[in-house]
C-alpha positions as CSV (number, residue, x, y, z in Angstrom):
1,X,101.9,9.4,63.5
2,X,102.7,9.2,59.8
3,X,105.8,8.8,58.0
4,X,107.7,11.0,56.2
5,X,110.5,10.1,54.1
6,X,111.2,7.5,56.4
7,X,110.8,9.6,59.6
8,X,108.3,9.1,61.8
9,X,106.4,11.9,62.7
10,X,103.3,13.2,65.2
11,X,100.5,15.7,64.8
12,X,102.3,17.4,67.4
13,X,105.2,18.4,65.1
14,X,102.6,20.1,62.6
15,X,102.0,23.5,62.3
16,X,98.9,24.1,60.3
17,X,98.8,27.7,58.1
18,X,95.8,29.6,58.3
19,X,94.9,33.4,58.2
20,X,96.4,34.4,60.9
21,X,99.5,36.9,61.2
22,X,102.8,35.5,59.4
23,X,104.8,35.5,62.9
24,X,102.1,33.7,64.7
25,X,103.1,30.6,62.4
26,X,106.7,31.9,62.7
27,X,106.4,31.9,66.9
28,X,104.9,28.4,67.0
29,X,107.8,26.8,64.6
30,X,110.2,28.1,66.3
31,X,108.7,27.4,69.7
32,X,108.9,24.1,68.6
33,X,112.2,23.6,67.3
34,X,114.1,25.6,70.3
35,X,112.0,22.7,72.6
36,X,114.3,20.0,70.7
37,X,112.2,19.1,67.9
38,X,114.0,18.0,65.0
39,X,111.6,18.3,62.4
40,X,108.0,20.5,61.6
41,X,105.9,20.1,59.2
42,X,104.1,22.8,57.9
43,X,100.7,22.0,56.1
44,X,98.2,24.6,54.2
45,X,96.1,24.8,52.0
46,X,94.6,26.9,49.3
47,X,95.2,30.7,49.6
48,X,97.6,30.0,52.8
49,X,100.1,27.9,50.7
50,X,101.9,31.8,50.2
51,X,101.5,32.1,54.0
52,X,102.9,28.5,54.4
53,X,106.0,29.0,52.5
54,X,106.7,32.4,53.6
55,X,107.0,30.6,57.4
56,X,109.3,28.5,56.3
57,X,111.8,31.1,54.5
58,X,111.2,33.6,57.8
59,X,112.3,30.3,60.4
60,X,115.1,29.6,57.7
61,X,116.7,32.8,57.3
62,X,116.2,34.8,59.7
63,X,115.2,32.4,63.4
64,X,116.6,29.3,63.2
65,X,119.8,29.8,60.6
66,X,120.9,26.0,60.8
67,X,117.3,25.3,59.7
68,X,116.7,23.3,56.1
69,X,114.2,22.8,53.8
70,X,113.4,18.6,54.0
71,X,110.8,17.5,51.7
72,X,107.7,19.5,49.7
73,X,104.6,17.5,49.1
74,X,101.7,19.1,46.9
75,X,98.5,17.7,46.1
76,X,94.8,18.5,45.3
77,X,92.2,18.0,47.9
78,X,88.6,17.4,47.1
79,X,86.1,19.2,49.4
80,X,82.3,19.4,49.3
81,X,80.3,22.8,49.1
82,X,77.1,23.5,51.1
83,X,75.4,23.5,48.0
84,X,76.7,19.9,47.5
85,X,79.4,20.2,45.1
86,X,82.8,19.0,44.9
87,X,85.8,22.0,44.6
88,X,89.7,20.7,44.2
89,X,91.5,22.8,46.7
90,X,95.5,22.7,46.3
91,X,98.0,21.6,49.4
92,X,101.2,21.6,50.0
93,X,103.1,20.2,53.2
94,X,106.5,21.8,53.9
95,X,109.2,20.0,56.2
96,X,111.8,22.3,58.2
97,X,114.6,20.3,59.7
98,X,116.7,21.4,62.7
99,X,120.8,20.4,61.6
């Protein structure tokens, strides 16, 4: 669990943006908040940051209508290479709240 502007939150309630098709994502979010979660996080990184906030405008406008748009965290993420170097990767965490 972690917190989130003063919300507690699980991994459970995260929804992590990868490659896959948009409505994959879109399923799962929704999946989620039609079970009675309140609030998802969606978390990517890198390329799928596009993917990430395209999920959220998709659950938003056309799935979930009462949906909102809670907080928007971005940061930079230092990974390792297999040759051994460092690369800064940019993130972004989106949180979707169920009214």
């Amino acid at each position: 669990m972690y917190l989130i502007g003063g919300t507690m939150m699980s991994e459970e309630n995260t929804v992590y943006i990868g490659s896959k098709p948009l409505m994959n994502y879109v399923l799962a979010v929704v999946t989620q908040m039609n079970n009675g979660t309140s609030e998802v996080m969606l978390k990517a990184r890198g390329r799928s940051i596009s993917r990430a906030v395209d999920v959220a405008e998709v659950v938003k406008n056309k799935f979930v209508l009462e949906a909102e748009v809670g907080e928007i965290n971005i940061s930079t993420e230092e990974l390792s290479n297999r040759e051994g170097s460092n690369t800064n990767v940019s993130a972004i965490e989106i949180q979707l709240t169920n009214k």
